[in-house]
C-alpha positions as CSV (number, residue, x, y, z in Angstrom):
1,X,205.3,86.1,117.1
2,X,208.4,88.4,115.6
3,X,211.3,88.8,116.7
4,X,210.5,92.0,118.0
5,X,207.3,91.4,120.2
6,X,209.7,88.7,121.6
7,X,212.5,91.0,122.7
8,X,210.1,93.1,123.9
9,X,208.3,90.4,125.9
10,X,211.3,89.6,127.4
11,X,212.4,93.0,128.9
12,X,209.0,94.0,130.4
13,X,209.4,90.1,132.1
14,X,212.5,91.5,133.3
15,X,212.6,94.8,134.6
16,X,209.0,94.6,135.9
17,X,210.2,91.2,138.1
18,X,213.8,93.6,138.9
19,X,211.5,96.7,139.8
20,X,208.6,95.4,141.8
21,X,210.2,95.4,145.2
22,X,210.7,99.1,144.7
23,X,207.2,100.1,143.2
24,X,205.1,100.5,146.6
25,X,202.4,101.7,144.4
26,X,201.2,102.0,141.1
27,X,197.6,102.8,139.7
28,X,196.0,104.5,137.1
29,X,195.0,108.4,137.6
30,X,192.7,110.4,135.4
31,X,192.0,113.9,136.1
32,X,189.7,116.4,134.6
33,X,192.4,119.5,133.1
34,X,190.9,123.1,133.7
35,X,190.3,123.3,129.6
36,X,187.8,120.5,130.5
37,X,189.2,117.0,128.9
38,X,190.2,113.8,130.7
39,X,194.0,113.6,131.0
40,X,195.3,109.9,132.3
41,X,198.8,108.8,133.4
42,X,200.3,105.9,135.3
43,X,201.7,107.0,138.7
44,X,204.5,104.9,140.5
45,X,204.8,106.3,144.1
46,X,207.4,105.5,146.5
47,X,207.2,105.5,150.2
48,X,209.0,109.0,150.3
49,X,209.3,110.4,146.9
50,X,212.2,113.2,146.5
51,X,210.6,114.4,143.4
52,X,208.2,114.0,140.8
53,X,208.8,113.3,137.2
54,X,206.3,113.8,134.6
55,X,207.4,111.6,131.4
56,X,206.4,112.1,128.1
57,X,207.0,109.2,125.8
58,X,207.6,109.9,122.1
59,X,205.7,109.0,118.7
60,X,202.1,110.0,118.8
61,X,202.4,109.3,122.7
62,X,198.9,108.0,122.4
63,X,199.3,104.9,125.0
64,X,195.7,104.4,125.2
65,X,195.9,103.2,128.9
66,X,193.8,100.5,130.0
67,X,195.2,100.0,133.4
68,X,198.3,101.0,135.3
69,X,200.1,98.0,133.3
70,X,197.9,97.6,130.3
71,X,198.2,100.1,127.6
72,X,197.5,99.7,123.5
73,X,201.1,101.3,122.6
74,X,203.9,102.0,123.9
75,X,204.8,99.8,126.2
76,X,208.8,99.6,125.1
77,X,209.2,103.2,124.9
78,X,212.4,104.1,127.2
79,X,210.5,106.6,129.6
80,X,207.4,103.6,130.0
81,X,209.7,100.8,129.7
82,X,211.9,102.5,132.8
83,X,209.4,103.8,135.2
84,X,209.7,101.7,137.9
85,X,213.7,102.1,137.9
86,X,213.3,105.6,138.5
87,X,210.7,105.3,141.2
88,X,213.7,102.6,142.6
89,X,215.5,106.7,142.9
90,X,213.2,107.8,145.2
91,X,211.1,109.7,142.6
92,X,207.3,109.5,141.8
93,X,206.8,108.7,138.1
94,X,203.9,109.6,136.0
95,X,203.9,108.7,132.6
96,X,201.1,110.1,130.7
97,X,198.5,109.4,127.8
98,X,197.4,111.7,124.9
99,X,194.7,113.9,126.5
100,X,191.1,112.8,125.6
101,X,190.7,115.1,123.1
102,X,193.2,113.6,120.9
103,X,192.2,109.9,120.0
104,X,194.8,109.7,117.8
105,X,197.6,111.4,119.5
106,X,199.9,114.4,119.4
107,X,201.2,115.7,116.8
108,X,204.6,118.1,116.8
109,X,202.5,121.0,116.9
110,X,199.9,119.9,119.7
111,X,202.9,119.6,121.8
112,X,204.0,122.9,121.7
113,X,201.1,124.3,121.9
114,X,198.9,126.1,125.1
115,X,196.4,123.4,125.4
116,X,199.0,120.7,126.1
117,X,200.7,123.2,128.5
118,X,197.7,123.7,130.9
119,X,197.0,119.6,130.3
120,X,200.7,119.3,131.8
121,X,200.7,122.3,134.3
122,X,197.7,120.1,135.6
123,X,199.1,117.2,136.3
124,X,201.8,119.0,137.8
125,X,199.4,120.7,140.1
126,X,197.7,117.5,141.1
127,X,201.5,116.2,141.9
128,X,202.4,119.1,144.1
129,X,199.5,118.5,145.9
130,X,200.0,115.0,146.2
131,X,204.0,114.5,147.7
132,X,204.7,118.3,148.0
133,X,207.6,117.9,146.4
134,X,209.9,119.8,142.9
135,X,208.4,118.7,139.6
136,X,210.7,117.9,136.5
137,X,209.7,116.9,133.1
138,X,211.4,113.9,131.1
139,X,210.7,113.6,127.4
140,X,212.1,111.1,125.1
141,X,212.3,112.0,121.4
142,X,208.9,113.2,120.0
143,X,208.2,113.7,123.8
144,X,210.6,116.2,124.2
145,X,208.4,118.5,122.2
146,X,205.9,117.8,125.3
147,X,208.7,118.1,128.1
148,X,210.1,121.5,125.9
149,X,206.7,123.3,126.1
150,X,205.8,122.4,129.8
151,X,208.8,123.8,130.9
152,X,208.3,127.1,128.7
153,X,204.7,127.6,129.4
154,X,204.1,126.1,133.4
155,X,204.8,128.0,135.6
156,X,205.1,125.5,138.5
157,X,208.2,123.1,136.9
158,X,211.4,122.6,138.9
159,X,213.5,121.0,136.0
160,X,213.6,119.8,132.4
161,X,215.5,116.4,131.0
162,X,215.8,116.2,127.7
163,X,216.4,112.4,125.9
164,X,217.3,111.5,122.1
165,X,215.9,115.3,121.3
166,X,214.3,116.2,118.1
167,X,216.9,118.9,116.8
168,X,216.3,118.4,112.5
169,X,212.6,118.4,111.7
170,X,212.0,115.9,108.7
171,X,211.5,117.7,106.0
172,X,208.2,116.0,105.3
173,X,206.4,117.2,108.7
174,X,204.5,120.1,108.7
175,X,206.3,122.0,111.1
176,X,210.1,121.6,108.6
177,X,209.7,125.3,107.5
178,X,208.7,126.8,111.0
179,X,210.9,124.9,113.4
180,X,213.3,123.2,111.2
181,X,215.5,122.4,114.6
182,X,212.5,121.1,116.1
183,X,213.0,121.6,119.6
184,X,215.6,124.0,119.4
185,X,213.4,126.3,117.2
186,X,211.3,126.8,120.4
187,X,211.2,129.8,122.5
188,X,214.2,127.7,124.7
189,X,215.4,131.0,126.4
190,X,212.4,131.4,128.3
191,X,213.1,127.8,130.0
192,X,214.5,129.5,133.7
193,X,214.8,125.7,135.2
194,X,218.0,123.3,135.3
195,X,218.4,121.2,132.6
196,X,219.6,117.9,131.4
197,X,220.2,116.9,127.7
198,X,220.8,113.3,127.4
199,X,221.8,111.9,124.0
200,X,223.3,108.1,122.5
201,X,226.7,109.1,120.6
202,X,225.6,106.3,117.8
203,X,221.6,107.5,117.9
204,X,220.8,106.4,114.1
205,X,217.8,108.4,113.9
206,X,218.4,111.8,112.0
207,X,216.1,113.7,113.8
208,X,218.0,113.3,117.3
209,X,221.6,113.4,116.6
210,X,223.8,113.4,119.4
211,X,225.2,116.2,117.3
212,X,222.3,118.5,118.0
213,X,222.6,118.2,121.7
214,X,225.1,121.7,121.9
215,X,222.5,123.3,119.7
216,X,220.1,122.9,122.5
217,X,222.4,124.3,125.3
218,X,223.2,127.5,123.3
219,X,219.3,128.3,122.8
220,X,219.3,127.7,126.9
221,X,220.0,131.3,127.8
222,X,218.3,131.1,130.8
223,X,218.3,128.1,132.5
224,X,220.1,127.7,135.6
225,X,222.3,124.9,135.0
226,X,222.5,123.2,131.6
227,X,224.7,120.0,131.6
228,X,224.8,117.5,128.2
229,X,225.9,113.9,129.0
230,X,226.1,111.5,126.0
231,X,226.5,107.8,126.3
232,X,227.7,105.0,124.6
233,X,227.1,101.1,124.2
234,X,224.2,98.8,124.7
235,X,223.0,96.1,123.3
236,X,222.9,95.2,119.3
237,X,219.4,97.4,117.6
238,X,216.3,94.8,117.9
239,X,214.0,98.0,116.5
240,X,214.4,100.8,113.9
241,X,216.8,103.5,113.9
242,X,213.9,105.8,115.8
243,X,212.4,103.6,117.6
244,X,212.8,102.2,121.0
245,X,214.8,99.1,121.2
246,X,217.7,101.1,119.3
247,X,220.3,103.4,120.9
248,X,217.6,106.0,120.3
249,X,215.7,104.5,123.2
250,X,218.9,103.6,125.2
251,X,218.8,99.7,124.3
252,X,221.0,97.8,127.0
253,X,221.8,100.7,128.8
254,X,218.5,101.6,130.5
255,X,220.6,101.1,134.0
256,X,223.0,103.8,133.1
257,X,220.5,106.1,131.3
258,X,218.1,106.4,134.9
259,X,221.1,106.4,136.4
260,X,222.5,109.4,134.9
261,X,219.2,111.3,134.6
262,X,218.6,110.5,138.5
263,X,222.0,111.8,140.0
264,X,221.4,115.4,137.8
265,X,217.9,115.7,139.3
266,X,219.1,114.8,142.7
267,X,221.8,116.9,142.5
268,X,220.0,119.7,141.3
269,X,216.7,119.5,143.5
270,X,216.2,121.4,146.5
């Protein structure tokens, strides 16, 4: 066993034993989307949810769930790794799977596109209808491609947050020449909803600078409120630059990261 599946052993021991009391309920939910394919997602309820968060993890986001704790990848990623701490907020938490259709997960362009927007303004639906309460999208890296287009597209989404986003395409992806600012090459001024940019100052992956995040808020024209909070410190890298167990995925600092996401959504939900 490496070093890595260790570490990563070790915290899903740890904050699923620090998060249980708080996780009245979690269970696998699969729903048929209006364009016809399966679309599946973990949902952590509380007793009395304030809000609903849709989380969109990053990479391919293919988690290939099994089970409300089983899932073939993924299972460090910050938004998976931390959805029991946020439904500790007071917030219902789903954290979904590539669709059906995509076996081997999204790709940049996938995420922006209208398919993935009706997938997500489903599951938004089916979480209105559930707690009757505001919907807000969390994506994490290649996730915020997901979180981006939601919020552009659906028409029922209360608020965005925006972590480690992708703001210099690599110049190998086939998107470099169309959206060479990734997410801030999308149609951002058509996002109406508040929204939160969270980035690590010492984020060592060069697609999601910390130095990007302003880039972002200018292309937010129309947002409501657009705040940027970037954090420091953690614990010493056990991953890549990109990947989770890094700054990228707020290593160490997962209790301030929720934190800091939860207060703008509270603060900014009505």
């Amino acid at each position: 066993m490496t070093q890595y599946v260790r570490t990563a052993l070790a915290i899903a021991v740890v904050l699923a034993t620090a998060m249980t009391a708080h996780a009245a309920d979690s269970r696998l939910v699969t729903i048929k989307t209006p364009r016809g394919v399966e679309q599946a997602f973990i949902l952590v309820t509380p007793a009395k949810p304030s809000a609903s968060l849709i989380m969109f993890a990053g990479g391919s986001g293919g988690l290939g769930l099994r089970s409300a704790t089983s899932m073939r990848w993924g299972a460090t990623n910050f938004v998976v790794r931390t959805r029991d701490m946020f439904a500790a907020q007071g917030f219902a938490v789903a954290v979904v799977d590539a669709p059906g259709d995509r076996h081997k997960g999204m790709n940049a362009i996938f995420r922006m596109g209208a398919a993935h927007a009706r997938d997500i303004a489903a599951v938004a639906a089916y979480l209105k209808k559930q707690a009757g309460v505001p919907v807000w999208l969390v994506g994490t890296s290649m996730g915020t491609f997901s979180a981006a287009g939601g919020a552009i597209a659906a028409g029922d989404v209360d608020g965005l947050v925006l972590t480690s986003t992708i703001t210099s395409a690599n110049p190998r992806w086939h998107i470099a020449k169309t959206y060479p600012d990734g997410v801030a090459s999308m149609a951002l001024s058509r996002i109406t909803v508040p929204t939160l940019i969270v980035a690590h100052r010492k984020d060592g992956c060069k697609e999601s600078p910390a130095s990007g995040a302003p880039k972002l808020k200018a292309r937010l024209t129309k947002a409501t409120k657009v705040e940027i909070v970037v954090l420091d410190g953690g614990k010493p890298p056990k991953s890549k630059p990109c990947e989770a167990l890094a700054q990228h995925g707020y290593f160490g600092i997962e209790d301030k990261a929720v934190g800091t996401i939860a207060k703008f959504i509270k603060a900014n939900t009505n």
